[in-house]
C-alpha positions in Angstrom: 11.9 115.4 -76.1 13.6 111.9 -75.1 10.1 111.1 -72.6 7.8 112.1 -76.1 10.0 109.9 -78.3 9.7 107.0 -75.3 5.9 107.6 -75.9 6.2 106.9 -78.9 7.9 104.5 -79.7 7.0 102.0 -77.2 3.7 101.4 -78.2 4.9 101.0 -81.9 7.5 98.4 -80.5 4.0 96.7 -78.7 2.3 97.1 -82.1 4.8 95.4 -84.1 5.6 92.9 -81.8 1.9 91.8 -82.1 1.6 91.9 -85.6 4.8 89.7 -86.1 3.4 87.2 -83.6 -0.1 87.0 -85.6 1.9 86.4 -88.5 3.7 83.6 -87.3 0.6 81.8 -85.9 -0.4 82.1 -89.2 2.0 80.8 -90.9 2.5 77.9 -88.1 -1.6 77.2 -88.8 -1.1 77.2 -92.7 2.0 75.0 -92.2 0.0 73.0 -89.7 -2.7 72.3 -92.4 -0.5 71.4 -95.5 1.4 69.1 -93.8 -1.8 67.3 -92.4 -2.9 67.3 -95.8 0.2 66.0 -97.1 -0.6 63.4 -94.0 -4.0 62.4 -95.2 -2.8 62.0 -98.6 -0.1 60.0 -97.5 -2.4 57.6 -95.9 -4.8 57.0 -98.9 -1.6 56.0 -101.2 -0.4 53.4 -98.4 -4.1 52.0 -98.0 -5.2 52.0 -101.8 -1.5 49.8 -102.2 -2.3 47.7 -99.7 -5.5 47.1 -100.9 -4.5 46.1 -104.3 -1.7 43.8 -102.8 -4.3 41.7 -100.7 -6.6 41.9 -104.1 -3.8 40.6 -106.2 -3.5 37.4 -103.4 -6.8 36.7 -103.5 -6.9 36.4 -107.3 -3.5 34.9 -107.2 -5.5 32.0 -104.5 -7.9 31.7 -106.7 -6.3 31.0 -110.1 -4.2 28.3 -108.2 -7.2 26.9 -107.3 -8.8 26.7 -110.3 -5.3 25.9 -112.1 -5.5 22.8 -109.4 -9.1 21.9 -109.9 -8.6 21.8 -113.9 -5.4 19.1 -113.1 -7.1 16.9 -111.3 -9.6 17.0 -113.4 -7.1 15.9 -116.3 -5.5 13.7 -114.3 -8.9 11.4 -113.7 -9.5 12.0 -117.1 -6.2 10.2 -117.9 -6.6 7.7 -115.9 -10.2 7.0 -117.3 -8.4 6.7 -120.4 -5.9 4.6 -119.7 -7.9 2.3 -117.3 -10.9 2.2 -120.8 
């Protein structure tokens, strides 16, 4: 009777063992995947804000240049002016 038992019950301990292992791979290779999703997503936010902080300095260069290019032109103007 205890050698029958013995049977079978080792082969169900094999059997479960092996079913709890494939679940955990899974869940390790769905874990795996959200978090390099999570990853990827990550990345896009840092390079779409580091985008638009290099856009805004460009624009912010390029008002200043146009902010100087309209002074001198009011300054020559004054001193047209004044020298008339």
């Amino acid at each position: 009777m205890d050698e029958r038992m013995l049977t079978m019950i080792v082969p169900t301990i094999g059997l479960v063992s092996g079913l709890i292992a494939t679940y955990v791979s899974l869940q390790n290779r769905a874990l795996l995947a959200e978090v390099r999703k999570e990853l990827a997503e990550l990345e896009s936010r840092i390079t779409l804000r580091l985008n638009g902080l290099y856009v805004r300095r460009q624009e912010c260069e390029l008002r200043e240049a146009l902010l100087e290019e309209r002074l001198e032109t009011l300054m020559e103007k004054n001193r047209n002016a004044a020298g008339s």
